[in-house]
Each structure stands twice: as structure tokens, then as C-alpha cells.
N, C-alpha and C positions, 0 to 999 in steps of 0.2 A: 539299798542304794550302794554301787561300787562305784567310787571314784578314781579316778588315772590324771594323776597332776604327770603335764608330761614338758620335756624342751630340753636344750642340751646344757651338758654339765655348766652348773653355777648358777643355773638361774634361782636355784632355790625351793625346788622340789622333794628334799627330805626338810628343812624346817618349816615348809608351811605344810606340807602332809603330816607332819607329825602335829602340828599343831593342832591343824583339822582336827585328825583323829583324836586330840584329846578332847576337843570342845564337844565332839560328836560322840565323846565316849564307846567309841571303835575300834577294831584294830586296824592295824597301820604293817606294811611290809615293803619296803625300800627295794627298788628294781634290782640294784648291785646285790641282795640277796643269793640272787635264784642266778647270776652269771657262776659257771665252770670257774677252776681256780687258771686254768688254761688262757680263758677270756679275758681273769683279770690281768696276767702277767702280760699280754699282748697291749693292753692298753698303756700300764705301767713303763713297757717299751717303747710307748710313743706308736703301735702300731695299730692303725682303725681296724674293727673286728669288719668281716663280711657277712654275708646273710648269712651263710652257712653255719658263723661262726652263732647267728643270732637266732636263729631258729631253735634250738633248743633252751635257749634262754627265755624265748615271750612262750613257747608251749610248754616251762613249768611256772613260770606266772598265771597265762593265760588256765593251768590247772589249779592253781589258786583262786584265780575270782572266778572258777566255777563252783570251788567247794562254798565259797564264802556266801554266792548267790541261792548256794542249794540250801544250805542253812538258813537261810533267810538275814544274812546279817547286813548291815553297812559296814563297809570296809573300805580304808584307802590305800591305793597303790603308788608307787611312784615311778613314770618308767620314760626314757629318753622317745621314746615313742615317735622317733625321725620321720617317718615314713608311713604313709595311706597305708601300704600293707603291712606294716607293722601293726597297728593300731587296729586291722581289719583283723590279725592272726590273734589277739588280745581280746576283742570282740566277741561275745557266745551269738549263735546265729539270732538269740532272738532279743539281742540287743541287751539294753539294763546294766549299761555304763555311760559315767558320764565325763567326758575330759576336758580336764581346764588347763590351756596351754599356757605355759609364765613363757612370757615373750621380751626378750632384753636385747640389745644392741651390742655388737663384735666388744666395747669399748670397756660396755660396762661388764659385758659378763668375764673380761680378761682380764679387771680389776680385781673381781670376786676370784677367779682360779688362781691368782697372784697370792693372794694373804690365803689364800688354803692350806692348810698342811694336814700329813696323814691319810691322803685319801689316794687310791691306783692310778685316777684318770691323770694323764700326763697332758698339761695345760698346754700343747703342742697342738693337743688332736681338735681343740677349737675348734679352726677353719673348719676341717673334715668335716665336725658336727656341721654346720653353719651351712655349708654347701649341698651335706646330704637334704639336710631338713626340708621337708615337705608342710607348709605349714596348714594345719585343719581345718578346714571348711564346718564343721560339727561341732565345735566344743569352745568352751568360755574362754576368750582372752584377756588375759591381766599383766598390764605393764611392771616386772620388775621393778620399778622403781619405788612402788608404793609399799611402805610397810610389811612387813608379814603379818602384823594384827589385821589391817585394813586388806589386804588380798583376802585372809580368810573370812573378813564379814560380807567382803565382794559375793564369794563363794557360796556362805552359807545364806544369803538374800537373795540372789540369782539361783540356784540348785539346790534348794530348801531338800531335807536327808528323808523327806516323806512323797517329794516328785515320784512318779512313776516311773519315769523309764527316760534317758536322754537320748540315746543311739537309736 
């Protein structure tokens, strides 16, 4: 089972993926991994990446959860995932991921980027998230608000890590 915790910066998508992946005794690989160091300093800049610039970022993800599915393992991802064709170029044609989008409010998630520190995304680019976002017809949604203990038992009750197939 490949997992993709997806939504825009702050929602909480490397603490509860990493959580996951420990309860599920998995590996785990954070979307900001697989970005160009080009990518990061654009954002650091306050300036929204383009597909262009995002295209090769989810095709070496997306070359990730194909190695991880070929192996047979579960594995979580974590990826801003904005966009239907984002999430479709992430996607292997025959499906065998399953995405749970953390869904939060301009308010709250501007409080979380607020007490952040140490991290490239420059708490600016928000809006841009907010506005590009596309939200998923397909995949679990969990309100931000609730715990990251309670999101992840959400998670693991609803998308039990022995499911077939969610996409």
C-alpha cells in the first residue's frame, strides 16, 4: 500500500506521515526531498514554482512509489499534491495509491507557518497554495484540527495497510 498525505504547506503532512510510517513500520519520504535545490531557493524567495518547474519533481517521486510498489512494500509519501494532474502524474497507471488530504482553513494553517522555523516555504506563498489547490474527489479527508494521534487512527481505520488498491 502507497500512501500520499497531500495539502498545502502547514497542514501537517511530514508529522503525521511520519507518524504513520512509524505505526505501519514503513518507509516514509517527504515531498521537499525529491525538489531541485533551484525549486527550493524559488520558494525561499517567496516565488510559486510552475509546472515546469514541478514536473520533474513528482517524476522523481512518482519514480519512487513505483520502486516501492514493485518491491512490494508500504510506503508513505508526503506531497503538496495541488492539482488533479498532479496527483494523476504521481499516480502508476494501474492505480495502488491511496491519498489522504489534511484539509485546514487560510487561519489556521497561517498560524502553523507562523511558529515554523527552519523550513524554505516562505509563509507568503499560502494564498498561491490556497488558490492553486484543486481539492480531491478520490481520497480521505481529515480536518487539521484533530490530533495527529487521532488523524492517524482516522487513517489507519478507514485505509487499513492490507486494502487492495484505493485509486
Amino acid at each position: 500500500m502507497i500512501y500520499i498525505l497531500m495539502g498545502v504547506s502547514g497542514s501537517g503532512k511530514t508529522t503525521i506521515g511520519t507518524m504513520l510510517a512509524e505505526r505501519l513500520h514503513c518507509g516514509f519520504h517527504d515531498a521537499d526531498e525529491f525538489h531541485s535545490a533551484a525549486n527550493k531557493a524559488k520558494m525561499a524567495a517567496g516565488i510559486a514554482l510552475t509546472d515546469e518547474d514541478r514536473w520533474p519533481w513528482l517524476d522523481a517521486m512518482r519514480a519512487a512509489i513505483e520502486a516501492a510498489r514493485a518491491e512490494g512494500r508500504t510506503h508513505v509519501f508526503t506531497c503538496s499534491a495541488l492539482r488533479q494532474r498532479y496527483r494523476d502524474r504521481l499516480t502508476p497507471a494501474d492505480g495502488g495509491v491511496c491519498f489522504v488530504y489534511l484539509k485546514g482553513d487560510a487561519e489556521v494553517l497561517g498560524q502553523r507557518l507562523s511558529g515554523r522555523s527552519g523550513h524554505f516555504f516562505d509563509p507568503r506563498l499560502l494564498q498561491s497554495q490556497l488558490d492553486t489547490l484543486e481539492e480531491p474527489t478520490n481520497a480521505l479527508v481529515l480536518d487539521i484540527r484533530g490530533s495527529p494521534e487521532t488523524l492517524v487512527e482516522r487513517i489507519l481505520a478507514e485505509l487499513p495497510p492490507d486494502r487492495e488498491t484505493c485509486v
